[in-house]
C-alpha positions as CSV (number, residue, x, y, z in Angstrom):
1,X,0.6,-15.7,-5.5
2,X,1.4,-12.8,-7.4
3,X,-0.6,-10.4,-5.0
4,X,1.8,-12.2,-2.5
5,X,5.1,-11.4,-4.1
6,X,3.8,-7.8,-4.6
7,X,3.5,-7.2,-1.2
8,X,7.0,-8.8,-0.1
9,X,8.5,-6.7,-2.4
10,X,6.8,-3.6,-1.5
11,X,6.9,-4.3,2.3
12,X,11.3,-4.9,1.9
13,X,11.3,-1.9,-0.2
14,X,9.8,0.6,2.3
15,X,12.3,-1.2,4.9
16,X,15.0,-0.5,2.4
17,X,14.2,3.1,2.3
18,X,14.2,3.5,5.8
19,X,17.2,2.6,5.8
20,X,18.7,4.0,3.1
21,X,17.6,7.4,4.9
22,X,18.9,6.5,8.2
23,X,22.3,5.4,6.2
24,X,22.1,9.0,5.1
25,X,21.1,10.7,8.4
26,X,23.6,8.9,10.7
27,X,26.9,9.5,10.6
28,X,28.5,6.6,12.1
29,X,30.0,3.3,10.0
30,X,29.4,1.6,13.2
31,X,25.6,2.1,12.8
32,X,25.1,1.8,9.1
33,X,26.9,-1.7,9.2
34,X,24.7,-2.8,11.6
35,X,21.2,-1.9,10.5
36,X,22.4,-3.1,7.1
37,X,22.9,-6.4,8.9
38,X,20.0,-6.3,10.9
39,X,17.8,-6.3,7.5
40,X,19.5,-8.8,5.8
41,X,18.5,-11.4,8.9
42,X,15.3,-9.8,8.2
43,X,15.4,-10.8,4.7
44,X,16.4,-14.0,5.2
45,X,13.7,-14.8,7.5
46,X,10.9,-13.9,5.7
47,X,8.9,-17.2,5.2
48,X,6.2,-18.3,3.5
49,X,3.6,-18.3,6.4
50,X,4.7,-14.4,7.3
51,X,3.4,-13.6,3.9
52,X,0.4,-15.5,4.0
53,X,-0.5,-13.9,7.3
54,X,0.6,-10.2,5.2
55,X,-1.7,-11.3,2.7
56,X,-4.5,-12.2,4.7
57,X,-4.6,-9.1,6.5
58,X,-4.3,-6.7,3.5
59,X,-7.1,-8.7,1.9
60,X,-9.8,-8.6,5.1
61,X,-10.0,-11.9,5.8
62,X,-9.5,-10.9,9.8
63,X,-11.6,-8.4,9.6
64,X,-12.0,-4.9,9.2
65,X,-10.4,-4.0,12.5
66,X,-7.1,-6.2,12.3
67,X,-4.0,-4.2,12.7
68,X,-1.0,-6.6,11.8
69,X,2.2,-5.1,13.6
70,X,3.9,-5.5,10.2
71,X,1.7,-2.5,8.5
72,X,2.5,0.0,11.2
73,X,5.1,3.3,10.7
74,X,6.9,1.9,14.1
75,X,7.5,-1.7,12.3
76,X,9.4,0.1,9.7
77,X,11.4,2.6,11.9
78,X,15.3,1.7,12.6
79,X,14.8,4.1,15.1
80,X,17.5,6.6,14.3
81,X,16.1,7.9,11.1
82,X,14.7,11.1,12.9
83,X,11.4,12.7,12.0
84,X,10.5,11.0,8.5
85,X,7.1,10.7,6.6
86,X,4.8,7.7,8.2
87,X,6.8,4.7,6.8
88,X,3.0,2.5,6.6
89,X,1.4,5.6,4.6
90,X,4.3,4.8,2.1
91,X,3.8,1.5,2.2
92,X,0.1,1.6,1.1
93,X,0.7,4.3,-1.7
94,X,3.4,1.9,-3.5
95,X,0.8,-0.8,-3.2
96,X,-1.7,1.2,-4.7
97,X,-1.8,4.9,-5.1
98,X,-4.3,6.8,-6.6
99,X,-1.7,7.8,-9.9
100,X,-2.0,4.2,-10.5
101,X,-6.1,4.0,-10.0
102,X,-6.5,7.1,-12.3
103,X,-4.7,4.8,-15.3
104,X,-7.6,3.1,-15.6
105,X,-10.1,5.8,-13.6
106,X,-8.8,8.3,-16.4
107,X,-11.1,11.4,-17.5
108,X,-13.2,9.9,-19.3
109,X,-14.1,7.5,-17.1
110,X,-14.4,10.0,-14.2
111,X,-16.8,11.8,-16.6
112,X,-18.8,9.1,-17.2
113,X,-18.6,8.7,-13.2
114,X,-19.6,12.4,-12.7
115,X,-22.7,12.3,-15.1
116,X,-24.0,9.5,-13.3
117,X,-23.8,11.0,-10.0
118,X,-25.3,14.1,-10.9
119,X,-28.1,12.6,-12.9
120,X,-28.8,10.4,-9.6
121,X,-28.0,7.4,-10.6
122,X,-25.4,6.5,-7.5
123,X,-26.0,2.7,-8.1
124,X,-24.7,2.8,-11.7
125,X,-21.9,5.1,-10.4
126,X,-20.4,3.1,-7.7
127,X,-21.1,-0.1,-10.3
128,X,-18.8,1.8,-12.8
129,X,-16.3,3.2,-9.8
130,X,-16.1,-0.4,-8.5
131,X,-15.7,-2.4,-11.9
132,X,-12.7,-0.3,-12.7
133,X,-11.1,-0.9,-9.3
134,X,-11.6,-4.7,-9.8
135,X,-10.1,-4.3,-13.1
136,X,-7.1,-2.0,-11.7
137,X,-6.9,-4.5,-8.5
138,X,-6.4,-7.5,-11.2
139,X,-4.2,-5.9,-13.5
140,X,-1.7,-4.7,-10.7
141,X,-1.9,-7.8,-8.4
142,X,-3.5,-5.8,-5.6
143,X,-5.9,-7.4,-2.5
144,X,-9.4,-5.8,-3.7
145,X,-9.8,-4.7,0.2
146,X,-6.3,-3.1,0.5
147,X,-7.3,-1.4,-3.2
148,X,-11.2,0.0,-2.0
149,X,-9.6,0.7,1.6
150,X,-6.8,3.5,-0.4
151,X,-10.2,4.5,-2.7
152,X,-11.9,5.4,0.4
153,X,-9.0,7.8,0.9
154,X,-9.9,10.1,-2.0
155,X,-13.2,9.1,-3.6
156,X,-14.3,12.5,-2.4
157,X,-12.0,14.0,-5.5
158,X,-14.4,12.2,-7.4
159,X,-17.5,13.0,-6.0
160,X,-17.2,16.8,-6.8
């Protein structure tokens, strides 16, 4: 349940950003009121079985090649912000970044990680890279896919 609320809030807040930037960016009252409006009905209808079906898909349960409309940059659009940063990439490094990996991946560890790898020992390595994320995934009420799908992003800093 708490990976659950995690999400909700993260998913709202990248909403809330969009707006907050198209608030910025467009000029008109007119406008503002009404995407301001049009995300509190937003709000207000976000039920329990919309988050379960959130959850779900940032866990893997359908699969590695599910794309849930709600995780893509167009979901998140008001459509007046103009050219902004991918609103889903956002979403993803809130959830879990790789600032927030490296408090528990910290030098040390990545040490550790590096002499491993070099002396050949890739099983012990990815053990060691994987027990952390599951403790980082844990601590930080993150679905373990969403978490080793963002690893997969820059595990290659790692593997230098």
């Amino acid at each position: 349940m708490r990976e659950i609320r995690k999400i909700a809030r993260i998913h709202e807040f990248v909403h809330f950003l969009a707006i907050v930037y198209t608030a910025v960016a467009v000029k008109t009252e007119p406008l503002r009121t009404t995407l301001m409006e049009k995300r509190q009905r937003t709000m207000d209808r976000l039920l329990e079985p919309d988050l379960l079906t959130l959850y779900n898909a940032l866990s893997g349960k359908f699969g590695p090649d599910y794309a849930l409309p709600e995780l893509t940059d167009a979901h998140f659009r008001t459509g007046h912000e103009g050219n902004t940063p991918d609103y889903d990439l956002l979403f993803y490094h809130f959830l879990f970044s790789r600032e927030l990996f490296e408090t528990y991946f910290d030098a040390t560890i990545q040490e550790q990680f590096k002499t491993l790898l070099t002396a050949g020992n890739t099983e012990e390595a990815t053990s060691l890279l994987f027990r952390i994320l599951r403790l980082a995934t844990d601590e930080k009420d993150v679905p373990f896919n969403t978490a080793r799908n963002q690893l997969a992003q820059w595990v290659h800093v790692y593997t230098r």
